[in-house]
C-alpha positions as CSV (number, residue, x, y, z in Angstrom):
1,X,58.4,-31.1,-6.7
2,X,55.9,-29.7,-8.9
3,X,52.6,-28.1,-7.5
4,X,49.3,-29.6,-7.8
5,X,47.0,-28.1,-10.1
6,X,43.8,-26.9,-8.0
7,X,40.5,-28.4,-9.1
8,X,38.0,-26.0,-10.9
9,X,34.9,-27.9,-10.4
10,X,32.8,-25.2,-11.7
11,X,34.7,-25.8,-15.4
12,X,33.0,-29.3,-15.6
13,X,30.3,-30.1,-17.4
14,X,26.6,-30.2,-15.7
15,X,24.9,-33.3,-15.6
16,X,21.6,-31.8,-16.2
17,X,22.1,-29.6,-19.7
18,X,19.8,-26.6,-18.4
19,X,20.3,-22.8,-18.7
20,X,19.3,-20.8,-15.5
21,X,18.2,-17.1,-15.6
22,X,20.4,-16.0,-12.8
23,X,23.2,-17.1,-10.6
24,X,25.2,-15.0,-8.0
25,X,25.8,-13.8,-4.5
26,X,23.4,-11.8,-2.4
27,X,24.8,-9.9,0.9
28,X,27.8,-8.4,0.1
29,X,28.9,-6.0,2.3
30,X,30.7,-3.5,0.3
31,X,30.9,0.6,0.5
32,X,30.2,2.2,-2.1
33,X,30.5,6.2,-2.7
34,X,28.3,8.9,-3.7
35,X,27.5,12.7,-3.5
36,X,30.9,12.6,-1.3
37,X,29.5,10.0,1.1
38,X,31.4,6.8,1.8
39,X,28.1,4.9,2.3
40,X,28.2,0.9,3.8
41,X,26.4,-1.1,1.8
42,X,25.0,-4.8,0.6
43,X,25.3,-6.0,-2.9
44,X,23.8,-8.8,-4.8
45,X,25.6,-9.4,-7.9
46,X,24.2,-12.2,-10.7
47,X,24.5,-13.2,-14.2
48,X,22.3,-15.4,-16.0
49,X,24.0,-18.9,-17.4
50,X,23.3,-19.2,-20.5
51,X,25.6,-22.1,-21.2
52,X,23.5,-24.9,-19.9
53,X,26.2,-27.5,-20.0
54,X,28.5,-25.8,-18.0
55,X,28.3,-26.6,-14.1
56,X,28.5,-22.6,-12.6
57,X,30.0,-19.4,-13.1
58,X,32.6,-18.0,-11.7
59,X,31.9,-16.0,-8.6
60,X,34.9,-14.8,-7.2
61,X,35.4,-12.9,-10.1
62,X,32.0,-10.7,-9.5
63,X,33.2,-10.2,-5.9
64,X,36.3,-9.0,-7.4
65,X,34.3,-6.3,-9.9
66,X,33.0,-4.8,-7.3
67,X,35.9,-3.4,-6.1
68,X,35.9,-0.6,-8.2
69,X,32.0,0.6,-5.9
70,X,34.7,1.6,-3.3
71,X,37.1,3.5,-5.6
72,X,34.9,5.9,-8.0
73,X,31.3,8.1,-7.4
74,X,28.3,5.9,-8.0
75,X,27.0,6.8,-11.1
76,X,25.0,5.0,-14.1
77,X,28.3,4.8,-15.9
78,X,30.2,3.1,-13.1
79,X,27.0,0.9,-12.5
80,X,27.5,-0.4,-16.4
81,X,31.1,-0.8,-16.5
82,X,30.8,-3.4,-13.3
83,X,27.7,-5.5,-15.2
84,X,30.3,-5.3,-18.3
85,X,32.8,-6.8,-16.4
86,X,30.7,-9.4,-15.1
87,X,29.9,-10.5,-18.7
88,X,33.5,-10.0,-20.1
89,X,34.9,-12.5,-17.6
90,X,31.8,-14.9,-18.0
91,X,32.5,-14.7,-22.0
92,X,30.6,-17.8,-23.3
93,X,28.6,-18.1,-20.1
94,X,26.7,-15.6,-19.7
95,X,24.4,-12.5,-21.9
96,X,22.9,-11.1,-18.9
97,X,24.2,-9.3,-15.6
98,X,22.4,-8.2,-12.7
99,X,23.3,-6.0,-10.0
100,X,21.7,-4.4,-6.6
101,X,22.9,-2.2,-4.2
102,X,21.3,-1.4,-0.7
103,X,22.5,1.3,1.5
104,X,20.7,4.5,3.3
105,X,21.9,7.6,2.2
106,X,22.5,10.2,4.6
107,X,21.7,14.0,4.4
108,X,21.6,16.9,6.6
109,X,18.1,18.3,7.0
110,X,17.7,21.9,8.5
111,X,15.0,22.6,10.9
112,X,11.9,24.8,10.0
113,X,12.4,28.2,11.8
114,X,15.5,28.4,14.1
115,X,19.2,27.5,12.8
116,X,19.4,23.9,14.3
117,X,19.9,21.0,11.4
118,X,20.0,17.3,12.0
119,X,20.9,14.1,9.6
120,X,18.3,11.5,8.5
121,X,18.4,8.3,6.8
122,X,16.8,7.6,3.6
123,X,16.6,3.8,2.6
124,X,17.9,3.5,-0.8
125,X,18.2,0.3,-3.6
126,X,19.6,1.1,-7.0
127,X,19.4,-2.2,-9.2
128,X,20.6,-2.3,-12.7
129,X,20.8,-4.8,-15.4
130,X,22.5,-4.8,-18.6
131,X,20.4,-7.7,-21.1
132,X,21.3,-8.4,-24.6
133,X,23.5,-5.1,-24.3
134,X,20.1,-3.2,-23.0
135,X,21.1,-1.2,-20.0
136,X,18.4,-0.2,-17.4
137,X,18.9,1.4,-14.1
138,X,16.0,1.3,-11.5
139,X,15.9,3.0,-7.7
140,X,14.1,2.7,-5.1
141,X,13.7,4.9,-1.8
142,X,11.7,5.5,1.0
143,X,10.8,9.1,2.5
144,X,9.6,9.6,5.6
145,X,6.6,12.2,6.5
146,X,3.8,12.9,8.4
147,X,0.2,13.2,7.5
148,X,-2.9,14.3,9.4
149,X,-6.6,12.8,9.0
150,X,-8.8,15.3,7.6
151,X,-11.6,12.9,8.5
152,X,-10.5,13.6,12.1
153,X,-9.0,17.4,11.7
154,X,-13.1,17.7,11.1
155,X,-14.7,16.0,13.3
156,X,-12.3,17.8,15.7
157,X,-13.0,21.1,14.6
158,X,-16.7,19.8,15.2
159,X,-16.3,19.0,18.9
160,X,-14.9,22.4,19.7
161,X,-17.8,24.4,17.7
162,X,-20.1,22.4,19.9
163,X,-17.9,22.8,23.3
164,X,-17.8,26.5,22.5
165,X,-21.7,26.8,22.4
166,X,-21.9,25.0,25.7
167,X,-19.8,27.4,27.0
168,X,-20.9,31.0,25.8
169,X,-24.4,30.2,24.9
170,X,-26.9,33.6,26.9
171,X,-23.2,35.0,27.7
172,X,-21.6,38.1,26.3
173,X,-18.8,37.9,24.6
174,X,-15.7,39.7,25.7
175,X,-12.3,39.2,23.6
176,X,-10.1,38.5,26.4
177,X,-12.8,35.4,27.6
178,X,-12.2,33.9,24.1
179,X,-8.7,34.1,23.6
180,X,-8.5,32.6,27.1
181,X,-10.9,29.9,26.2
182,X,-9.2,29.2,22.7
183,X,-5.9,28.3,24.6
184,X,-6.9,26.4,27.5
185,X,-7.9,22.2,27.4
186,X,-11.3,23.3,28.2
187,X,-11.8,24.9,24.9
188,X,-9.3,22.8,22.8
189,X,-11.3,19.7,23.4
190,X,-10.4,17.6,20.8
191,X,-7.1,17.5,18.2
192,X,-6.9,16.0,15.0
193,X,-4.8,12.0,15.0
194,X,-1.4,12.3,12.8
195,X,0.8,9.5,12.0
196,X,4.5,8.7,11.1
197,X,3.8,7.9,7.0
198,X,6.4,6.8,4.4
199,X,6.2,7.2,0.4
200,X,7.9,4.2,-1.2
201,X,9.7,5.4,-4.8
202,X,10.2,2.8,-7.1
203,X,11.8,4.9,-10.3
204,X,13.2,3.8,-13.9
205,X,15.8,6.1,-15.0
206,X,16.4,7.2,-18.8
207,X,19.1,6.0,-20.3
208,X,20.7,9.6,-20.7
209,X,21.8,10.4,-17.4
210,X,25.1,10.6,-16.0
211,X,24.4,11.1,-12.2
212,X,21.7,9.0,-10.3
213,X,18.8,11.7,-8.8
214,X,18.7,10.6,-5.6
215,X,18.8,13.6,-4.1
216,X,16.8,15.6,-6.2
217,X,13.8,13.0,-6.2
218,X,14.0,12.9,-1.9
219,X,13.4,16.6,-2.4
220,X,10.8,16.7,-5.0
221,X,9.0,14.1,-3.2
222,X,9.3,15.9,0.6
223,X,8.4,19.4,-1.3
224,X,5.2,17.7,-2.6
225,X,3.8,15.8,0.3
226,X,4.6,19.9,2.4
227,X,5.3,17.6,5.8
228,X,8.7,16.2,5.9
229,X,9.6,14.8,9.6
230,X,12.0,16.2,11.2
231,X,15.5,16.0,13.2
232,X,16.8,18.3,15.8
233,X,14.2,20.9,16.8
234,X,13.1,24.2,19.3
235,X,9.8,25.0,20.0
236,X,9.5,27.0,17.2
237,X,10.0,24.8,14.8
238,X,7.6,21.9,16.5
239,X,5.1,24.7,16.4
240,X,5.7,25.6,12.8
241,X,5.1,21.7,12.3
242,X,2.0,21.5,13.9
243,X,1.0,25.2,11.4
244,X,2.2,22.6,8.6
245,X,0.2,19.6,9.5
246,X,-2.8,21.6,10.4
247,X,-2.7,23.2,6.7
248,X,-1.8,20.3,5.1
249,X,-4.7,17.3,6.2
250,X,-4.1,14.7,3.4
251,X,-5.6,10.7,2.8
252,X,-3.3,8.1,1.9
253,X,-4.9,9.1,-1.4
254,X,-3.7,12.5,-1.5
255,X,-0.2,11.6,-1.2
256,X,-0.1,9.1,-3.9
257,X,-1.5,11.7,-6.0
258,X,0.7,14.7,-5.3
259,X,3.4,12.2,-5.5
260,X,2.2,11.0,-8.9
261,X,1.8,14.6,-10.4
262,X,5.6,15.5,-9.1
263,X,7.4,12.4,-10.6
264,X,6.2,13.7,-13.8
265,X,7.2,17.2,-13.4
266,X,10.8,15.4,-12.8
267,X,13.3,15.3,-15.1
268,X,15.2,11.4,-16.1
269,X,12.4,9.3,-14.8
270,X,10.3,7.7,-17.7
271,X,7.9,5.4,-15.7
272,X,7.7,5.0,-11.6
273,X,5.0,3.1,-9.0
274,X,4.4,5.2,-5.9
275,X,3.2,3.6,-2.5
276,X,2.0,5.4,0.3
277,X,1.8,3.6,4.0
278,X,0.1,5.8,6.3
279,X,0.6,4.2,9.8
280,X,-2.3,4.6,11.7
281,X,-2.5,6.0,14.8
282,X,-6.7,5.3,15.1
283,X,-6.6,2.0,13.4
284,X,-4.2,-1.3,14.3
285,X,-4.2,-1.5,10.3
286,X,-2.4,1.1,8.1
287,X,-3.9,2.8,4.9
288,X,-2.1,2.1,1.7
289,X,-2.6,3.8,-1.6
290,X,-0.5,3.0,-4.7
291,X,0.0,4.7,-8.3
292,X,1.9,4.1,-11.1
293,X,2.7,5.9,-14.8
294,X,4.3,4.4,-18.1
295,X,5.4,1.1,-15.6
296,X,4.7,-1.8,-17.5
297,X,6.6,-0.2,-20.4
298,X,8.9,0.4,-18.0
């Protein structure tokens, strides 16, 4: 007895002629490898439909691309060979392909002063698209630091002046009285707030690189705000934090511009938008400052 042919419902013809701009899957898990890492992942993968008559596209066969994430090094040459294969087996269907990846790449951070190191996660999106055979790559990551209120470093430094009259005012001074006072709660009246502060990256690469930055733009970024947090630490290296902090009072504003001027200075990124959420530790609200160079052409 002969077998049935299996229905292909998505080979019929729509009932409503009308081309859509994008059709796909989001929330694949998938891994996908890079630097060495075997990272876990979630895709969304998409082509437009260009054929308005038809009824779908095929999406098994974009699940199937993606198998290739889990075989070779993520790079912007892997990234177009999957959105070619999307269009290749959607020939007739489709001109445009989309893809996104979202993962957190891992990296091993040392600690300031003593030997100790410690991983942290970076969240990380890479989206790509390849449109009437134009081929663009975008990433986006998120960097953890801290930042300190020079507003309250200040009025801080004020309160102590002012405790340190009250306290030695008509009295001689003698060193050992002052080093005392400087380290005790009695003299140390007031410290400056800090707060746990992210730098969103949103990056468009050039279209002449063979390796995606990732890691070089996580360190650019980290070496330009000067106050990465960080993992496993001693007591010297929380107190070489606190130096770093106290030396390094920024605004929401500050960070967006250092952030700005290093993206420039960085080599395979033609246009970006920086935002900076610092997360209050004075206010219940958070202080946002955003920047962006050569974007809309982007």
């Amino acid at each position: 007895m002969n077998a049935l042919t299996l229905p292909d419902i998505a080979a019929q013809a729509s009932r409503q002629a009308l081309p859509l701009e994008w059709v796909g899957m989001c929330g694949i898990a998938l891994p996908v490898l890079f630097d060495g890492q075997r990272l876990s992942a979630t895709a969304d993968a998409g082509v437009s439909l260009d054929d308005g008559e038809a009824r779908g596209i095929h999406m098994s066969r974009l699940y199937l691309a993606l198998g290739i994430l889990d075989r070779e090094n993520l790079t912007p040459r892997l990234l177009r060979n999957v959105l070619q294969g999307f269009l290749e087996t959607h020939e007739g269907l489709s001109d445009n392909a989309y893809l996104k990846i979202h993962t957190h790449l891992l990296l091993k951070r040392p600690a300031l002063i003593s030997p100790l190191a410690g991983w942290k996660t970076y969240p990380v999106s890479i989206e790509a698209s390849l449109k009437n055979t134009m081929f663009h790559v975008e990433l986006k990551i998120a960097v953890p630091y801290s930042s300190t209120c020079p507003c309250s470093a200040a009025l801080s430094r004020q309160l102590i002046q002012q405790q340190f009259v009250n306290d030695f005012t008509n009295t001689p001074l003698q060193h050992a009285d002052v080093l005392a006072w400087l380290g005790s709660t009695k003299g140390i009246v007031a410290t400056p707030h800090s707060q746990r502060s992210t730098a969103q990256l949103q990056l468009c690469l050039d279209d002449y690189l063979d390796e995606l930055p990732l890691i070089a733009l996580i360190n650019d970024a980290e070496a330009a705000l000067g106050t990465a947090v960080q993992t496993a630490v001693k007591r010297a290296d929380e107190q070489a934090f606190a130096l770093a902090n106290g030396q390094n009072l920024m605004f929401c504003e500050d960070a967006a511009r250092r952030l700005n001027l290093a993206l420039k200075r960085s080599p395979g990124i033609h246009g970006f938008h920086v935002r900076v959420v610092h997360a209050e530790s004075l206010h219940a609200h958070d202080a946002v400052a955003e920047s962006r160079f050569n974007w809309e052409a982007a």
